[in-house]
SEDREN-365337 format. One line per field, with one value per atom (N, C-alpha, C): residue number from 1; residue in one letter; chain; atom name; z, x, y. Coordinates in steps of 0.05 Angstrom, whole numbers, always signed. Layout:
! residues N
resi	c(NUM|...)
resn	c(a|...)
chain	c(A|...)
name	c(CA|...)
Z	c(Z|...)
X	c(X|...)
Y	c(Y|...)
***
This chain:
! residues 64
resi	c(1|1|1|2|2|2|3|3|3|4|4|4|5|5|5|6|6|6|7|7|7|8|8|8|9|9|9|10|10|10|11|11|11|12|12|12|13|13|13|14|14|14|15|15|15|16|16|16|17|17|17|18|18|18|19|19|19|20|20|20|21|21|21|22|22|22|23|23|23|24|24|24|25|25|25|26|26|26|27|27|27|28|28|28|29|29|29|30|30|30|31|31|31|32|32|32|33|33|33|34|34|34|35|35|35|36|36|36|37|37|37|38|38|38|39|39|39|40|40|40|41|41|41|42|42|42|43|43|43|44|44|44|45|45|45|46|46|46|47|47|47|48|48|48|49|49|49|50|50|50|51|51|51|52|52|52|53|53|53|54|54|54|55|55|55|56|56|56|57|57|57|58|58|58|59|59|59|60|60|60|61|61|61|62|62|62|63|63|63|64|64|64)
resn	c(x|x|x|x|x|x|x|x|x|x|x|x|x|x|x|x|x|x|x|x|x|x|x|x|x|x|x|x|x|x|x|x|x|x|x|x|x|x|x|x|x|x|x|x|x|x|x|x|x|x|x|x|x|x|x|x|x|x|x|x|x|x|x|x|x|x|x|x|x|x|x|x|x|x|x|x|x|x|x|x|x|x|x|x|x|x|x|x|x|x|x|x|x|x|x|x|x|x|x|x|x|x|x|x|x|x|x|x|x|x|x|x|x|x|x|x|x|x|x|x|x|x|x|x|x|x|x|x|x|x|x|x|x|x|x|x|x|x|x|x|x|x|x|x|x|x|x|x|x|x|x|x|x|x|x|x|x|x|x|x|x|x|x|x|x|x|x|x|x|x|x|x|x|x|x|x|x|x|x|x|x|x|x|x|x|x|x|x|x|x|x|x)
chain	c(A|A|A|A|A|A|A|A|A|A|A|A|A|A|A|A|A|A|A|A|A|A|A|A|A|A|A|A|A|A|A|A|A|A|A|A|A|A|A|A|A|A|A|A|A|A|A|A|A|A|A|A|A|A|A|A|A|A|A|A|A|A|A|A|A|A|A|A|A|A|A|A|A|A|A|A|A|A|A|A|A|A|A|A|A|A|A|A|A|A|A|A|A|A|A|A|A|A|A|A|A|A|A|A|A|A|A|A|A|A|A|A|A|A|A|A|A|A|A|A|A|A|A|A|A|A|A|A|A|A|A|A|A|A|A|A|A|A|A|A|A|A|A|A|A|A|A|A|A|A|A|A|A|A|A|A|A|A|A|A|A|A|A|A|A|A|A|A|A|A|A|A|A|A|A|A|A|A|A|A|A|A|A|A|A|A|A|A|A|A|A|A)
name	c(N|CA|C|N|CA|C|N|CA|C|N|CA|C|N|CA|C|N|CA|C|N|CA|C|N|CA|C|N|CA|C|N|CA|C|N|CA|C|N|CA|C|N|CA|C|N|CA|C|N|CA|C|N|CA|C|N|CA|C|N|CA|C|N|CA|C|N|CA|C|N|CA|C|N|CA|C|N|CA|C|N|CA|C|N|CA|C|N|CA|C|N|CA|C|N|CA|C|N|CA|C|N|CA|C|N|CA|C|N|CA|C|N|CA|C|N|CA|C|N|CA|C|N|CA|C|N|CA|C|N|CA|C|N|CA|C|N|CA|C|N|CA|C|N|CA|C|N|CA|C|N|CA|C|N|CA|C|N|CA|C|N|CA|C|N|CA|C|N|CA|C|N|CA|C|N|CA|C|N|CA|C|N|CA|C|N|CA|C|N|CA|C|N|CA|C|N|CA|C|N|CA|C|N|CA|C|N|CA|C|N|CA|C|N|CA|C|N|CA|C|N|CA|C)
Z	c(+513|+525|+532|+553|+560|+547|+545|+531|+540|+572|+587|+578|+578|+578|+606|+606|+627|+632|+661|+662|+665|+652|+659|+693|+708|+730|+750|+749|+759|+751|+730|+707|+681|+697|+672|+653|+656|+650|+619|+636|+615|+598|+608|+588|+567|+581|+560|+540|+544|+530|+498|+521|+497|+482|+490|+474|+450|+451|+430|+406|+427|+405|+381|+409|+390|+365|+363|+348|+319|+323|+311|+297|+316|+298|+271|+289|+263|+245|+242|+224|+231|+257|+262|+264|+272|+288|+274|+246|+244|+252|+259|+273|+254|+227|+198|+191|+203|+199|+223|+212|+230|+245|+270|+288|+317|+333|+353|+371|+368|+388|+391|+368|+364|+382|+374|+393|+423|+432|+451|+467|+457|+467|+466|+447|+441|+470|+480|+500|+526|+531|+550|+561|+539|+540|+549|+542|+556|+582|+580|+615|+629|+628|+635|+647|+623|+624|+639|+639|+658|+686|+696|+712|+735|+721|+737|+739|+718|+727|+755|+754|+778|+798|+793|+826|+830|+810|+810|+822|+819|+825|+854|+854|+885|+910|+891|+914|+916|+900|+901|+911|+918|+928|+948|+962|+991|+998|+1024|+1031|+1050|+1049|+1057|+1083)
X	c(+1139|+1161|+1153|+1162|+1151|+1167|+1150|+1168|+1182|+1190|+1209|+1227|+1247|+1284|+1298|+1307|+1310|+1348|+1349|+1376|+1392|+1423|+1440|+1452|+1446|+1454|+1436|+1411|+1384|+1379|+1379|+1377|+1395|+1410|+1442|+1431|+1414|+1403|+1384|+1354|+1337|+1353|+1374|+1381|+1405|+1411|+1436|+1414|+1382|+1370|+1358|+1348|+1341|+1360|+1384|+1408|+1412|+1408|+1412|+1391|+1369|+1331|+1346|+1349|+1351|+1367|+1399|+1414|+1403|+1381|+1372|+1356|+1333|+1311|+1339|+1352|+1372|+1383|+1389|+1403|+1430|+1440|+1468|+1473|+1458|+1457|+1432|+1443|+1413|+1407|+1386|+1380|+1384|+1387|+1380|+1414|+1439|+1458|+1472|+1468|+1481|+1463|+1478|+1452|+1448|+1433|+1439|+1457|+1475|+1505|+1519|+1518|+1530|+1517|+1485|+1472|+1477|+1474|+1483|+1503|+1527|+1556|+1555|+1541|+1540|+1521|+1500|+1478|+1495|+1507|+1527|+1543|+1562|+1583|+1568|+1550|+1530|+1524|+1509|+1503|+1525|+1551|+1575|+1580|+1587|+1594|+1583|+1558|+1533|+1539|+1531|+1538|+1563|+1579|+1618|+1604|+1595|+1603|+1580|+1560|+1533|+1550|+1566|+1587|+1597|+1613|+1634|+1613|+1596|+1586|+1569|+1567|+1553|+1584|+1603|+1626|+1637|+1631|+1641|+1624|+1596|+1579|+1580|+1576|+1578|+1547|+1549|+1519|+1522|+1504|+1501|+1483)
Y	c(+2075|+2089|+2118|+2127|+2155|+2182|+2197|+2223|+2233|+2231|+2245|+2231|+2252|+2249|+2244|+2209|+2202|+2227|+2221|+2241|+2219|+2222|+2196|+2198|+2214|+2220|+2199|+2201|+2186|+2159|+2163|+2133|+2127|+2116|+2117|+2084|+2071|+2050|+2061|+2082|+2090|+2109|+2123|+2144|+2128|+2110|+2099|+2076|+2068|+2048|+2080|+2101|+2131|+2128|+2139|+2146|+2127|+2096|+2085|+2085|+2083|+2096|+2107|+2141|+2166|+2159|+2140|+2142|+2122|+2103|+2087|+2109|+2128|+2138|+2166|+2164|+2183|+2179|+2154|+2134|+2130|+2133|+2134|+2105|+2090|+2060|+2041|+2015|+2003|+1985|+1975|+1948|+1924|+1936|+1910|+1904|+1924|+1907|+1883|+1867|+1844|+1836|+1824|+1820|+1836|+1838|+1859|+1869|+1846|+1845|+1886|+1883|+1920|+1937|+1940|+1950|+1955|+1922|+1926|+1927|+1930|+1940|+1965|+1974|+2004|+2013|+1996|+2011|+2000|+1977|+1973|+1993|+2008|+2025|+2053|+2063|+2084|+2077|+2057|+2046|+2047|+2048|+2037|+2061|+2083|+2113|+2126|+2131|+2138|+2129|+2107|+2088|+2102|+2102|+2112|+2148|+2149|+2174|+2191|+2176|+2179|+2173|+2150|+2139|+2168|+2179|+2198|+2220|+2240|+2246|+2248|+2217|+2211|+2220|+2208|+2210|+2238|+2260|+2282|+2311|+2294|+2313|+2318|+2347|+2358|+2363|+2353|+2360|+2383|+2392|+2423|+2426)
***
């Protein structure tokens, strides 16, 4: 995995797959309860969030 910090603006995909890393390497999120389903609703709902809001963004930008 690369050390850059993907932006959720550019890559609402890599930064919502980081964001769950990060919350695993902190202990917020563990991989050993249950089975991965959590995880990934949890990396869905980022991708999701990210996602609308790049739309939102794309639709609200003025070009100059």
């Amino acid at each position: 995995m690369s050390n850059e910090i993907a932006h959720p603006s550019s890559s609402p995909k890599q930064a919502a797959l980081q964001l769950v890393i990060e919350l695993v390497r902190a202990g917020k999120l563990s991989p050993m309860q249950g089975d991965a389903s959590n995880m990934i609703a949890i990396y869905e709902q980022f991708k999701t969030h990210f996602e609308s809001e790049k739309k939102k963004d794309a639709s609200g930008s003025v070009i100059a």
